[in-house]
C-alpha positions as CSV (number, residue, x, y, z in Angstrom):
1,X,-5.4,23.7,-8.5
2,X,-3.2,21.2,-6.5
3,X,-4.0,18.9,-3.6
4,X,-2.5,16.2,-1.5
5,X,-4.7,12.9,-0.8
6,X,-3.9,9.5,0.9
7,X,-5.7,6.4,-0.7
8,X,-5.7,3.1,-1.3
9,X,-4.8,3.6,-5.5
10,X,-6.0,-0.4,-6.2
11,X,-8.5,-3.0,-6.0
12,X,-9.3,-3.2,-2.5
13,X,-11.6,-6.1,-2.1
14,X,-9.0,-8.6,-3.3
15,X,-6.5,-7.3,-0.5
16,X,-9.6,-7.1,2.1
17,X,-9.5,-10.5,1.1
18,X,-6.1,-11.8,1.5
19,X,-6.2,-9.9,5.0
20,X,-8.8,-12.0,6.3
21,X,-7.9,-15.6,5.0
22,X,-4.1,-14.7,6.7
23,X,-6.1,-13.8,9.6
24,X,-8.1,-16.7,9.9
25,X,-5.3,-19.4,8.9
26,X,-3.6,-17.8,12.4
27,X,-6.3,-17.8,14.3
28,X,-6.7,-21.1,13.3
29,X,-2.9,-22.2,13.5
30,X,-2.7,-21.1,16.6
31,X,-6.0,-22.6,18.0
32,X,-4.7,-26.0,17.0
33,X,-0.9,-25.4,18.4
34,X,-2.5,-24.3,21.7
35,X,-4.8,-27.3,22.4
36,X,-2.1,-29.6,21.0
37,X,1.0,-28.3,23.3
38,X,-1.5,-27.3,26.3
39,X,-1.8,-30.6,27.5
40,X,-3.9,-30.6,30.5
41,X,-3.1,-26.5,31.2
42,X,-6.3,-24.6,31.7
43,X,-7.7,-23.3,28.4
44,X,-8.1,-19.8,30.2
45,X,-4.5,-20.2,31.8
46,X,-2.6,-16.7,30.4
47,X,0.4,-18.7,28.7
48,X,-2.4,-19.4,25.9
49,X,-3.0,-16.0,25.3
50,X,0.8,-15.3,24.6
51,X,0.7,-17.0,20.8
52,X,-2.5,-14.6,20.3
53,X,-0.1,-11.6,21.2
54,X,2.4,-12.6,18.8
55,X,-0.5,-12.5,16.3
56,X,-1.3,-8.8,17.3
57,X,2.1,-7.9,17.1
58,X,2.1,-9.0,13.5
59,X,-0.9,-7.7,12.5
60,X,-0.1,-4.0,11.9
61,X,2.9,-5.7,9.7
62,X,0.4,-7.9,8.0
63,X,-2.0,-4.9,7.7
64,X,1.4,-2.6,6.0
65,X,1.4,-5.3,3.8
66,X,-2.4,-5.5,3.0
67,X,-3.8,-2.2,3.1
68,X,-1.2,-0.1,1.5
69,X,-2.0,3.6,0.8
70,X,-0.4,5.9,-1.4
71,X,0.0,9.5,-1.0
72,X,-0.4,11.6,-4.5
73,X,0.0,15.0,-4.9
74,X,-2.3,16.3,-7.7
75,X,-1.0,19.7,-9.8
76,X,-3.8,20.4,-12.1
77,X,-3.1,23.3,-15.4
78,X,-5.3,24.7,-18.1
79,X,-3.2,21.6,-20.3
80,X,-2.5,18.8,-18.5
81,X,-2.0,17.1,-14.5
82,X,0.9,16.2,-12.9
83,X,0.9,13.7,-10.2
84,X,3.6,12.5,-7.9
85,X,2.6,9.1,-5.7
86,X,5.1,7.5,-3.3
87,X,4.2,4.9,-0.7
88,X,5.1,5.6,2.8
89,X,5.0,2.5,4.3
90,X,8.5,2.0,3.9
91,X,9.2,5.2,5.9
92,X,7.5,3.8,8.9
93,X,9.7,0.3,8.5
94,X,12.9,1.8,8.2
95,X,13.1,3.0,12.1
96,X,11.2,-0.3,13.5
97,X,14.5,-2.7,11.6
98,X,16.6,-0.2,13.3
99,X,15.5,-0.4,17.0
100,X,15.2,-4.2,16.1
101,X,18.7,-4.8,15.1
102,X,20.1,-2.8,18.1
103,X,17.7,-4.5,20.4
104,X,18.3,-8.3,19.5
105,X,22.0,-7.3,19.5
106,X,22.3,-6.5,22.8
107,X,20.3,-10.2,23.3
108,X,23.0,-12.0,21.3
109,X,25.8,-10.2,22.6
110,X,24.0,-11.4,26.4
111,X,23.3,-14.4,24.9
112,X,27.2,-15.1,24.0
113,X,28.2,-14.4,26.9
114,X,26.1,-17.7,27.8
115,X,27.7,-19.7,25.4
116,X,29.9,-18.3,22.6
117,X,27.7,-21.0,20.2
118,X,25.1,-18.6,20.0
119,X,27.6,-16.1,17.9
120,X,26.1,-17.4,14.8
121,X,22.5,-15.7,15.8
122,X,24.3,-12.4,15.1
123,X,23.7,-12.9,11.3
124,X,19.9,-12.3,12.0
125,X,20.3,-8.9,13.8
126,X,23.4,-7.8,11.2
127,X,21.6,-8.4,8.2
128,X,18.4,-6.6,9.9
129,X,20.6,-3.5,10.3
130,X,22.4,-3.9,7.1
131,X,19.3,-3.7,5.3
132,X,17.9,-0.8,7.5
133,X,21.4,1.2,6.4
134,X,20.6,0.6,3.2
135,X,16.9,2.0,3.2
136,X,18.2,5.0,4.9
137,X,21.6,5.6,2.8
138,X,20.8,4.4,-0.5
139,X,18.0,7.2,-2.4
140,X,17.4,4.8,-5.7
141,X,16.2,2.1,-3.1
142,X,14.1,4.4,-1.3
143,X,12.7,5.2,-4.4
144,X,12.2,1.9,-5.6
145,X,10.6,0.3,-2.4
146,X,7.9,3.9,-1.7
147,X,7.2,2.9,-5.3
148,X,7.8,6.7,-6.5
149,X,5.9,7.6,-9.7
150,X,5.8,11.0,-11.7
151,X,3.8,11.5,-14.4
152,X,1.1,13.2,-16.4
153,X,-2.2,13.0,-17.8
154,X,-3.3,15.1,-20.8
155,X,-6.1,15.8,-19.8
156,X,-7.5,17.8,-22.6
157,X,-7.2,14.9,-25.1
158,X,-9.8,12.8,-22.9
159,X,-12.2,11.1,-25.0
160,X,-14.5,10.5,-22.5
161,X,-15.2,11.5,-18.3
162,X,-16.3,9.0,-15.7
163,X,-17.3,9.5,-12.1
164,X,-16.9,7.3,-9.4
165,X,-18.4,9.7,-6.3
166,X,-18.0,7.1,-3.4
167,X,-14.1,7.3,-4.0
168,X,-14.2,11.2,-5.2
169,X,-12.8,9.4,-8.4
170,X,-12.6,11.0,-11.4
171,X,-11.7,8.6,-14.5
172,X,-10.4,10.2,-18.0
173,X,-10.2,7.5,-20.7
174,X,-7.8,7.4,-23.0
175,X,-6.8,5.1,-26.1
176,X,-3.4,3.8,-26.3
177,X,-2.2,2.0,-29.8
178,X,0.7,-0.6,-29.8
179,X,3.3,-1.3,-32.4
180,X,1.2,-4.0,-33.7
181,X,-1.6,-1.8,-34.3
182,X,-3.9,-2.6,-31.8
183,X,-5.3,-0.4,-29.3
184,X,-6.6,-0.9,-26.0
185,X,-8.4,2.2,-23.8
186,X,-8.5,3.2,-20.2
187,X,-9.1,5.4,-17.9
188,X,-6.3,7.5,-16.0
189,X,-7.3,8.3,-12.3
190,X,-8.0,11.6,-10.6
191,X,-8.3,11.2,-6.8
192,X,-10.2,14.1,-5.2
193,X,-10.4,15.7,-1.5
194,X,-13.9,15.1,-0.9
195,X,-14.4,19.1,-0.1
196,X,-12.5,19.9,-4.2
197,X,-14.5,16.9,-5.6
198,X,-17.7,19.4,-7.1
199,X,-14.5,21.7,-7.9
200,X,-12.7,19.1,-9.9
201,X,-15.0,17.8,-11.7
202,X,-17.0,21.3,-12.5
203,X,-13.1,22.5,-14.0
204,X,-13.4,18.9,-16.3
205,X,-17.2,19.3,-17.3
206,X,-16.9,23.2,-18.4
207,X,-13.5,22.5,-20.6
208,X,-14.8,19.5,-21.9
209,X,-18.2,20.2,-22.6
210,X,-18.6,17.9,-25.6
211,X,-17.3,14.9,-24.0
212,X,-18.8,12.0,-23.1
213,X,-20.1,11.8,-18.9
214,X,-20.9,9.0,-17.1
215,X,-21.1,8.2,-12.6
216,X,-21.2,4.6,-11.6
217,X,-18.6,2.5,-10.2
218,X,-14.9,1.9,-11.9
219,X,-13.2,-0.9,-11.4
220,X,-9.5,0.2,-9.5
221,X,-5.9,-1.1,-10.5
222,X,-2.7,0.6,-9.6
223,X,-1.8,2.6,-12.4
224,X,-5.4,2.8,-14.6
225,X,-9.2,2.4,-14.2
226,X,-12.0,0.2,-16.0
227,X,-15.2,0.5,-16.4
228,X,-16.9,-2.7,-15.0
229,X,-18.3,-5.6,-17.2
């Protein structure tokens, strides 16, 4: 079987989280920088709104930032799973710097015009476009920054099968030793298409009849599951 699936592969309450205290410390910030600079302008005059729009401009970078998905492509054998993950987050970015960088250069270049001071605010839409080169020219940076990751479960080693059905998560544990001669366990994740989740886990339940089963909730990190507490 294969499959393709976009998710968020982590613990999302903690970046639900972050996303709302950034929210509300600029709703606040700008609140307060309104009623302070306003002076006796109108609260309802639209020059206060314009701070509120440079907040919904960032958001959908703040959001990129927050709520990250990955995109995993699942290959699954009679002896093990491959799975390839990349971000593409960065793809999206790379074409925004560019447009960016071409449009505050043509503002410098205006602005220069002006007065020649304002040649040193070419450094901001240089080093914009420099970096934007380098996402596009430069493939180990593009694989570092999508976060690419190959690799492969064993699947028929699994000592034990747990089921997450609200995220179509299936979790295969797994004990790793160290050198030291401890050992830790885990569970490797298996994100499912919600119509090949019955599918999925049927294939894992007939090979591995003997092995453990359990469906509640697993606790999500980027490269692993736990069971909670």
């Amino acid at each position: 079987m294969t499959w393709q699936i976009r998710v968020r592969d982590y613990n999302t309450f903690v970046a639900n989280l972050f996303f709302c205290i950034w929210l509300f410390a600029g709703c606040l910030f700008l609140s307060l920088l309104i009623f302070k600079a306003g002076g006796n302008r109108d609260v309802l005059d639209y020059v206060n709104l314009i701070p509120f729009g440079v907040l919904a401009l960032c958001a959908p970078i703040a959001m990129s930032v927050f709520f990250q998905t990955a995109i995993i492509v699942y290959r699954l054998t009679e002896n093990r799973i491959e799975a390839f993950s990349w971000k593409p987050q960065i793809d999206s970015v790379k074409p925004v710097m560019k447009w960016t960088a071409v449009g505050s250069g043509v503002l410098v270049m205006f602005l220069v015009f002006i007065d020649p001071g304002f040649i040193v605010a070419a450094i901001g839409p240089v080093g914009i476009g420099a970096m934007a080169a380098l996402m596009g020219n430069s493939k180990s940076y593009q694989s570092m920054v999508r976060d690419e990751d190959y690799h492969v479960i064993d699947w028929p080693n699994a000592e034990a099968i747990a089921v997450w059905r609200k995220r179509n998560l299936i979790g295969l544990r797994f004990t790793w030793h160290n050198e030291d001669g401890s050992h830790y366990s885990v569970y490797s994740k298996v994100y499912c298409r919600h119509q090949d989740f019955d599918e999925c886990l049927s294939f894992f339940k007939t090979r591995l009849p003997d092995t453990p089963y359990r469906e509640g909730k697993l606790i999500v990190h980027s490269h692993f599951a736990t069971l909670p507490e």
